[in-house]
C-alpha positions in Angstrom: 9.9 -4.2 -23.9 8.4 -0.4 -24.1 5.8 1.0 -21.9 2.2 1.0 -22.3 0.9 4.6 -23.4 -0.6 5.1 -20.2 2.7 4.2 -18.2 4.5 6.5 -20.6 1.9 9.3 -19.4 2.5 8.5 -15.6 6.4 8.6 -15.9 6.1 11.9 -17.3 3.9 13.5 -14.9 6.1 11.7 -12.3 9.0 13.8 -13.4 7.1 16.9 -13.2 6.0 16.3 -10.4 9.4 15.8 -9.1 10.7 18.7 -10.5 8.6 21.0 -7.5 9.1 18.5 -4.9 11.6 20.8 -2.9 9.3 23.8 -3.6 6.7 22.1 -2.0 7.9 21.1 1.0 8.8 24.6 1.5 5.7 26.6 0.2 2.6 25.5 -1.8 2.7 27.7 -4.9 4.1 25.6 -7.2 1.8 24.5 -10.4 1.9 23.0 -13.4 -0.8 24.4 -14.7 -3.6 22.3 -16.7 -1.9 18.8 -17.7 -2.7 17.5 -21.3 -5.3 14.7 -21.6 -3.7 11.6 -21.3 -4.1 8.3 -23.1 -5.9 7.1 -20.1 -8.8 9.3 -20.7 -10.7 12.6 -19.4 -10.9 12.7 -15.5 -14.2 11.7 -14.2 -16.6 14.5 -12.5 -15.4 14.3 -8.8 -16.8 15.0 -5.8 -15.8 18.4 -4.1 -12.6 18.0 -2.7 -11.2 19.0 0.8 -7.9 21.1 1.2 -5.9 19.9 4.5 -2.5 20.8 5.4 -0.3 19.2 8.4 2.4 21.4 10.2 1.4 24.7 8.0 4.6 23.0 5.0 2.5 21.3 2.7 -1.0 21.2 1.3 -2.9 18.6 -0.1 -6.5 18.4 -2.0 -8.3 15.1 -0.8 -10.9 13.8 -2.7 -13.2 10.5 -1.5 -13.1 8.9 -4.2 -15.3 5.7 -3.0 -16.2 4.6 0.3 -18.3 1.4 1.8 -15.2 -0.7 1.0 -13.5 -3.3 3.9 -9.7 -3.5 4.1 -8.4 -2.4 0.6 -5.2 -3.6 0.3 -3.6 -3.7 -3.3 -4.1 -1.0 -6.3 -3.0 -1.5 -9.8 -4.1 0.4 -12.9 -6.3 -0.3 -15.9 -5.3 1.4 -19.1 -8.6 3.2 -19.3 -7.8 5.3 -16.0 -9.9 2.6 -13.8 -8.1 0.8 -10.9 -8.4 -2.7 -9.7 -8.6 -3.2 -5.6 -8.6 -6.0 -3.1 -10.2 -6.6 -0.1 -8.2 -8.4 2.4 -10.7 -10.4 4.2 -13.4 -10.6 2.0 -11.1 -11.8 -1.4 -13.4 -9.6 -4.1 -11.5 -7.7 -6.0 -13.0 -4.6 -7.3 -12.7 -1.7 -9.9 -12.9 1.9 -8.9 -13.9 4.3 -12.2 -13.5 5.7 -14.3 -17.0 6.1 -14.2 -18.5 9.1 -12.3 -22.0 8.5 -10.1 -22.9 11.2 -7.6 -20.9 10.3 -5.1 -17.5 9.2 -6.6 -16.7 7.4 -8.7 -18.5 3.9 -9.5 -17.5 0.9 -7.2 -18.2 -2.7 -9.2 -17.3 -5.9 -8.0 -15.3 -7.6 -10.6 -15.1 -11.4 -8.3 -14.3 -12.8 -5.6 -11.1 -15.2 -5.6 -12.5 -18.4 -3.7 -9.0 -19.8 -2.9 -8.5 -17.0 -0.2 -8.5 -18.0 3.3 -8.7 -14.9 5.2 -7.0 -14.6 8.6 -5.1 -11.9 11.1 -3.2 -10.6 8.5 -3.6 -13.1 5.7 -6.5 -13.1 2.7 -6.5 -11.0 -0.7 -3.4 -8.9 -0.8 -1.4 -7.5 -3.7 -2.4 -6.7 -7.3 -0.7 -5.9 -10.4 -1.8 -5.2 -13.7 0.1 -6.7 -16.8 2.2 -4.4 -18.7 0.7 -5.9 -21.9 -2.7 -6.0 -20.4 -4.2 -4.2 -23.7 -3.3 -7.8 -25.7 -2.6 -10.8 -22.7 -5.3 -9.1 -20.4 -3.8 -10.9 -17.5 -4.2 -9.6 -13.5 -1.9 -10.9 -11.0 -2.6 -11.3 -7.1 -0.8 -12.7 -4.1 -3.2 -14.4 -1.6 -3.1 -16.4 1.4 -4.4 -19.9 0.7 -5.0 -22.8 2.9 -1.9 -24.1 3.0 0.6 -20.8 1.5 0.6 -17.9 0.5 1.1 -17.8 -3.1 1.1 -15.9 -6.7 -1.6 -16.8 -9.3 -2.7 -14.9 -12.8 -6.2 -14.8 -13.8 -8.1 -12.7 -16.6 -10.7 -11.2 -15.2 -14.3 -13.0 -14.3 -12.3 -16.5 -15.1 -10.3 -18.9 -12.3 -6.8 -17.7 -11.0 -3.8 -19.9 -11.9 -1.4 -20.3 -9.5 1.9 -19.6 -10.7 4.3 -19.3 -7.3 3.7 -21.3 -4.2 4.6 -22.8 -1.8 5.4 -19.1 0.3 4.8 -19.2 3.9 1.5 -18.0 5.8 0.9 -17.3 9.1 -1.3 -14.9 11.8 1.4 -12.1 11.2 4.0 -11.2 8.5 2.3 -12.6 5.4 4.1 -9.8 2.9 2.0 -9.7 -0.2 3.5 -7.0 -2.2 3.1 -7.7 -6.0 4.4 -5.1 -8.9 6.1 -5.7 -12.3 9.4 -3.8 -12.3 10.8 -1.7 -15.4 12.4 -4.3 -16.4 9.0 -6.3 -17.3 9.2 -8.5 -14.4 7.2 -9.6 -11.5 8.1 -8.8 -8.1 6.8 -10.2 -4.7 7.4 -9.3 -0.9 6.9 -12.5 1.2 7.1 -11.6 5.5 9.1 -13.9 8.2 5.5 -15.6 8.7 6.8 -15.4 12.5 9.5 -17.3 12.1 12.5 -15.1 11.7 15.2 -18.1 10.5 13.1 -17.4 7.7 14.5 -14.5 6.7 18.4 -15.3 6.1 18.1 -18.4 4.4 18.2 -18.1 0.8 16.3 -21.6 0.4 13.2 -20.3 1.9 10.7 -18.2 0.6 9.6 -15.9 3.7 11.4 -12.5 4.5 12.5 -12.1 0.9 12.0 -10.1 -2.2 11.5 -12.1 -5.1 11.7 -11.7 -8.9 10.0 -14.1 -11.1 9.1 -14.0 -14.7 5.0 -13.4 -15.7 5.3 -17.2 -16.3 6.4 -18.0 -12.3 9.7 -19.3 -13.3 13.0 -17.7 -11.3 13.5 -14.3 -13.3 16.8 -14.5 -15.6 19.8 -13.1 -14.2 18.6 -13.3 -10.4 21.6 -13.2 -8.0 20.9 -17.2 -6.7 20.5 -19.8 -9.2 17.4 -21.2 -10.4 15.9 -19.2 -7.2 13.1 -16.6 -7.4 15.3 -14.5 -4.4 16.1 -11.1 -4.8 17.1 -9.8 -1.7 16.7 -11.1 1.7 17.0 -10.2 5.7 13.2 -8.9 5.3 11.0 -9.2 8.5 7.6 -8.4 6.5 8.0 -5.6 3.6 4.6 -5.1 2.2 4.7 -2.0 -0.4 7.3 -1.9 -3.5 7.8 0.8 -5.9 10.5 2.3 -8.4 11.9 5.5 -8.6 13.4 5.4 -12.1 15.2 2.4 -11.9 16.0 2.5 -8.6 14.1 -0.2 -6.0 12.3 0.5 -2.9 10.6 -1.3 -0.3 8.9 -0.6 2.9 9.0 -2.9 5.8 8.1 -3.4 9.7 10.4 -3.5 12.4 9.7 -5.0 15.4 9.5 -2.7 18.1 12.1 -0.4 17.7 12.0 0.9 13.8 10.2 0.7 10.7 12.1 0.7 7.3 12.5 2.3 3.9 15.2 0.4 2.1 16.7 0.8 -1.6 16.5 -3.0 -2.8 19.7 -3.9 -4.8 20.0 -7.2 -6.1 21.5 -9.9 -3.8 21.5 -7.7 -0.8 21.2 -8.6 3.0 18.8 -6.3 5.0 19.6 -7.8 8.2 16.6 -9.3 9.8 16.3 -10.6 12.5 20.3 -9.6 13.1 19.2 -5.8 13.2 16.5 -3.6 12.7 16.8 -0.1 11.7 20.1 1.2 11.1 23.2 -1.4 12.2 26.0 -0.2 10.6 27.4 -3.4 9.7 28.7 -4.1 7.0 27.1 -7.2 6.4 23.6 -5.6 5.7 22.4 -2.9 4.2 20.9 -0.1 6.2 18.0 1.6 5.5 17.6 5.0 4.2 15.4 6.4 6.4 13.7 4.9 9.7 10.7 5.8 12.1 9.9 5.0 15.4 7.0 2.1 14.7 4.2 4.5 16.7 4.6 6.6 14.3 5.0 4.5 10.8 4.2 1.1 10.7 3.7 1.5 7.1 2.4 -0.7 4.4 2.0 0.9 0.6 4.8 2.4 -1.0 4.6 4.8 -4.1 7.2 6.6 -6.1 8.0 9.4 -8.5 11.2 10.1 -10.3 12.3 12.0 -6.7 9.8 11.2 -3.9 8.5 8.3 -1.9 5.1 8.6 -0.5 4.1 5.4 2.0 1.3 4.7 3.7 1.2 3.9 7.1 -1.2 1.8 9.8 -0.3 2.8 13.2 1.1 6.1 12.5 -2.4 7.2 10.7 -0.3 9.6 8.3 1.6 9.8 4.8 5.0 10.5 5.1 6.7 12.2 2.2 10.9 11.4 1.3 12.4 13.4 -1.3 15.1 11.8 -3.2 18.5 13.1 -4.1 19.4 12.7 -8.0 21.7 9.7 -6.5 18.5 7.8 -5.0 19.4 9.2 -1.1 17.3 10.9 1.4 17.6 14.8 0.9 16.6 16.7 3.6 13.5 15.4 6.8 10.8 13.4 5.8 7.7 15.2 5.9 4.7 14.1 7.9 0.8 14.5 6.3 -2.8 13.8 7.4 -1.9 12.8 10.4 -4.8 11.0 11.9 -6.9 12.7 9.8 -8.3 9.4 8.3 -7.4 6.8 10.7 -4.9 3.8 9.6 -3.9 4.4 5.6 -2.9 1.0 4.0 -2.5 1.2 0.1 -1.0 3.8 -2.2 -0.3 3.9 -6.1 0.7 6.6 -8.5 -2.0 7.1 -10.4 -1.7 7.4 -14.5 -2.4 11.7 -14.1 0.2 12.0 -11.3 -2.3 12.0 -8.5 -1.5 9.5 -5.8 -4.7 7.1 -4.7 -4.3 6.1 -0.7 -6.6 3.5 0.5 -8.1 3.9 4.2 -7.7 0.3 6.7 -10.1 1.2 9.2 -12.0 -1.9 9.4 -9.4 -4.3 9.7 -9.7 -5.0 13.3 -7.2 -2.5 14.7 -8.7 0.7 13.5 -12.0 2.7 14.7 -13.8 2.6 11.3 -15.7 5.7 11.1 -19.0 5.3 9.0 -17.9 6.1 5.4 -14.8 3.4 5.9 -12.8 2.2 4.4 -12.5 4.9 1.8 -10.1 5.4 -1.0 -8.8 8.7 -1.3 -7.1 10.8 -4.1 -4.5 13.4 -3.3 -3.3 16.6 -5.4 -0.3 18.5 -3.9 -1.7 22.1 -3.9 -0.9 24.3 -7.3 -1.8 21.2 -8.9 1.7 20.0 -8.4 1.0 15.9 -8.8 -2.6 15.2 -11.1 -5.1 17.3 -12.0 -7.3 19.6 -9.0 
């Protein structure tokens, strides 16, 4: 199945983007110059943006691109350079652009999803975009429900149609990360729902990755059969992403240490049996780990050599670079810290930018009065999207 023209555009800005990573983390003179117009269409007119750096390593532009909204959770891209959003407790999805108004771009309610029962962490949570949305025109969310969590596919404006249930739902650890891989299928994070036995057995739903086709049905050549698993030992990974081919998933520990993992296919990750690094051979260890204060993070995005996730408690993005081998090279890198409060969501955007979505007003934050706001962010040079 090939790409989408405006997925074509993002991998190649990803690359080139990747290809100043190092320089970047050093010194903030690396540019790419004006990009080409993509097939997504011109940038809108945005506001005036704000240059912020964090430990004097690396620079980033800011732009507010909307504000007003409450708990964003999950962005996915339209093929016309708009983005769809959720909002957690209210279950409207929106779309951000890629018309301009004075102060942003425009904010329009697309609907509400009625089905969503919104509570602690539970309600409207992850979005994905069909890869042939130009012809089927289909959205996909994962949603907390009365009695699950679970997967539907709607076309916008018409009634969702559940396609994977039956996922557990609780207070805490609901997961809902939802993205279609490179290989044209759709992945889901599901949480322990507080229940940790969860999480090791591959009958059960909760604390897994899962890989199912845009139909619902197990994906073909999953590693159990006639099973939707894909990986498992998860305590509650929210944000997905792909660096080439390669898998990655963020997750939250417990107490001790949150979680980036590579996701290989059958894999053991080793909750509730160990959290952070165990070196045991039975699980897989992560490939880089932060004390929670300073993570707990939820969105995940990816180029062809960083990682960029989002976190809640830790207020900050923090930056991996990836080895050509998919391995950590060198310190994560810490930015805005506590500049905007708790950041929740975070996509690659189709012109290399990277879209972070603020979670201020989601009981555990101190919303300020623009919140939540979605942000862009340009590495300075115009090293990622255009300045």
């Amino acid at each position: 199945m090939s790409a989408p023209p405006y997925l074509r555009a993002r991998q190649v800005r990803a690359a080139l983007v990747a290809s100043c990573a190092t320089l970047l983390l050093v010194a903030s003179g690396c540019s790419l110059g004006d990009p080409e117009p993509d097939p997504a269409g011109e940038p809108p007119n945005l506001p005036s943006p704000t240059i912020t750096a964090d430990n004097g390593d690396q620079e980033v532009v800011a732009t507010v691109l909307a504000q007003g909204l409450r708990v964003p959770w999950g962005i996915a891209f339209l093929p016309d350079g708009g983005a769809l959003v959720t909002e957690r407790d209210s279950g409207r999805i929106v779309q951000v652009g890629p018309e301009s108004t004075a102060d942003g771009l425009r904010v329009t309610e697309v609907q509400t999803i009625d089905d969503v029962v919104a509570s602690g962490e539970g309600g409207l949570l992850g979005i994905a975009v069909s890869p042939e949305f130009a012809q089927d025109r289909m959205v996909f969310v994962y949603y907390t429900a009365e009695r699950d969590n679970r997967v539907a596919r709607l076309r916008l404006g018409e009634e969702p149609t559940p396609i994977l249930t039956g996922i557990p739902k609780a207070g805490i650890h609901n997961g809902g990360g939802l993205a279609f891989g490179p290989d044209g299928q759709l992945y889901a994070s599901t949480g322990d729902a507080g229940d940790t036995d969860q999480s090791q057995d591959v009958k059960q739903l909760g604390g897994k990755i899962l890989r199912i086709t845009p139909e619902g049905k197990p994906a073909p050549g999953n590693p159990f059969p006639d099973s939707p698993v894909w990986s498992l030992g998860h305590r509650n990974v929210q944000g997905i992403a792909w660096a080439g081919e390669r898998m990655y998933a963020v997750e939250f520990g417990q107490n001790t240490w949150d979680e980036i993992n590579q996701i290989t296919k059958g894999k053991n990750y080793g909750w509730p049996e160990v959290e952070g690094r165990g070196d045991d051979d039975r699980y897989v260890d992560p490939i880089a780990q932060w004390s929670t204060d300073e993570a707990s993070c939820s969105g995940l995005a990816a180029t062809e050599r960083m990682l960029a996730t989002a976190c809640l408690r830790g207020q900050r993005l923090w930056l991996v670079e990836l080895t050509e081998t998919g391995t950590v090279l060198g310190q994560p890198q810490a930015l805005l810290t506590e500049r905007y409060g708790r950041l929740r969501g975070i996509a690659a955007a189709p012109d290399g930018s990277l879209w972070v979505s603020t979670s201020n007003h989601d009981g555990r934050g101190r919303p300020a009065p623009e919140d939540d706001r979605l942000l862009r962010l340009v590495f300075s040079g115009g090293g990622a999207g255009r300045s």
